[in-house]
C-alpha positions in Angstrom: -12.6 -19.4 -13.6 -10.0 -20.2 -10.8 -8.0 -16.9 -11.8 -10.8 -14.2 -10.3 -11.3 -16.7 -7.2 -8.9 -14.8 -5.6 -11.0 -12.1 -5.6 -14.2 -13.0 -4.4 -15.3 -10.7 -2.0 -14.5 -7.8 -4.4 -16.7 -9.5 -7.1 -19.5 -9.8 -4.3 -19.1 -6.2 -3.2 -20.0 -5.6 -6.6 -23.1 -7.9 -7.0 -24.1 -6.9 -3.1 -24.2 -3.1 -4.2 -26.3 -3.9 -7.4 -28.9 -5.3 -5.8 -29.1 -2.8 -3.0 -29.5 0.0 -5.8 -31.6 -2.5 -7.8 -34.0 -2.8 -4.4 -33.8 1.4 -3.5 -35.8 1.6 -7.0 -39.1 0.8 -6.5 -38.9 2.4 -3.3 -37.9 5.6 -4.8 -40.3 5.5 -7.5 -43.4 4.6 -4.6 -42.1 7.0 -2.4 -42.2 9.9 -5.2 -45.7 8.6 -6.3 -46.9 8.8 -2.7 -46.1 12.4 -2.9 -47.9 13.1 -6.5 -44.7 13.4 -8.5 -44.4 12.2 -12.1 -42.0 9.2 -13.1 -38.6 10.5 -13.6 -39.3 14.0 -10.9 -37.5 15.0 -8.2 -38.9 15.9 -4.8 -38.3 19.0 -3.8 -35.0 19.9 -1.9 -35.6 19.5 2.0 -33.5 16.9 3.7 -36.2 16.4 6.5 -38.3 14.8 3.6 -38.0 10.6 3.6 -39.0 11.0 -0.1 -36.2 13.0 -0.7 -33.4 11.3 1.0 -34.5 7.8 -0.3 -34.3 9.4 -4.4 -31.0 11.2 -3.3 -29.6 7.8 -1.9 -30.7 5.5 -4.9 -29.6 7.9 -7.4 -26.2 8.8 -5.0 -25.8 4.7 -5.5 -26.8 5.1 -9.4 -24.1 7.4 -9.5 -21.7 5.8 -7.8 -22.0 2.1 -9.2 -20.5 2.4 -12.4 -17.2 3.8 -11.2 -16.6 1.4 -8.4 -17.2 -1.2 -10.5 -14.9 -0.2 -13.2 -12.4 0.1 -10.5 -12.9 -3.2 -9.1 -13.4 -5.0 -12.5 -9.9 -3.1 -14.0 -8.4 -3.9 -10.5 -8.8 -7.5 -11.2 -8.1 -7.7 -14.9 -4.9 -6.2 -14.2 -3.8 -8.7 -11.4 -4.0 -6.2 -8.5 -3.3 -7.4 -5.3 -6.1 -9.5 -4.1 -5.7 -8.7 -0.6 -5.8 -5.5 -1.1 -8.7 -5.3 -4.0 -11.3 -7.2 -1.8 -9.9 -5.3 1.6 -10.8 -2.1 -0.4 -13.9 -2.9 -2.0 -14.8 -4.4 1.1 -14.2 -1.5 3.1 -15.9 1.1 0.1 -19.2 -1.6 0.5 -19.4 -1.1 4.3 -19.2 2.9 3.8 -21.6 3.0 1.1 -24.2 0.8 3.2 -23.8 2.8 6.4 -23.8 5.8 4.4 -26.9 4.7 3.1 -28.2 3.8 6.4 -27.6 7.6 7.7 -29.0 8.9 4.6 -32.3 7.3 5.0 -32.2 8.1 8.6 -31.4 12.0 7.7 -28.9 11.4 10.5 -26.4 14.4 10.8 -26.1 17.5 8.5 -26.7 17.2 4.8 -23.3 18.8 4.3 -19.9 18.0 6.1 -21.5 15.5 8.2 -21.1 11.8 9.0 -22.8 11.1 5.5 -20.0 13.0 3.9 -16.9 11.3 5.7 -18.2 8.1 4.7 -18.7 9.1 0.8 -14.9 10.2 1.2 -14.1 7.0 3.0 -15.7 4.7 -0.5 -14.1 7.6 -2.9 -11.1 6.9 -1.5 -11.2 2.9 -1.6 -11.9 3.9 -5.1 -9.7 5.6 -5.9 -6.8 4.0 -4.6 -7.9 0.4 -6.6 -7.8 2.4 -9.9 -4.6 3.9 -8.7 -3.8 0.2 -8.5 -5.1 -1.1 -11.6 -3.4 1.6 -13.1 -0.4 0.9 -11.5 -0.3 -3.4 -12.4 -1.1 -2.3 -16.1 2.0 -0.4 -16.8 
């Protein structure tokens, strides 16, 4: 498949961020067991709480996932700019890991912290790739 070798790390960004989520799982699901709660529950609220912030970060990655890979996936189906698809996705998979990295550390403020500028930082990437594959479709 020589015509998505050009965009190989984007691809890999992809699989790299599945299989963090797919590995944040059972952790979640321990951690909320350690505390009592039933399969599916949320722990309660407080940001101080590891339980907590590990659920918030899986499911913030749950959440997340299908959209950037859409974005990527339509990005290269539409012949997007390689260089710029994998710099992009690149960039979004480095955000969303040291985003995840502050998360589980409860490093800064819950809201309008470090955390935050770093989701706007992937949202961005994102956005701008479907902007792209948008804009190489038409």
């Amino acid at each position: 498949m020589d015509v998505f070798a050009d965009y190989g790390h984007a691809v890999a960004s992809v699989v790299v961020f599945t299989l963090i989520i797919l590995f944040l799982s059972p952790f979640s699901a321990l951690a909320k067991a350690g505390k009592g709660l039933a399969p599916g529950a949320t722990p309660e609220q407080d940001y101080s709480d590891k339980a907590y912030r590990l659920n918030r970060a899986y499911l913030n990655g749950t959440e997340t996932l299908p959209a950037y890979a859409v974005v990527i996936f339509a990005a290269i189906l539409m012949g997007a700019s390689p260089i710029w698809v994998n710099l992009l996705a690149s960039v979004a998979l480095v955000s969303r890991l040291v985003m995840l990295f502050v998360h589980l550390r409860g490093i800064g403020k819950p809201h309008s912290g470090l955390r935050s500028v770093l989701y706007v930082i992937s949202w961005a990437c994102m956005f701008v790739m479907g902007i792209m594959a948008l804009v190489a479709a038409f």
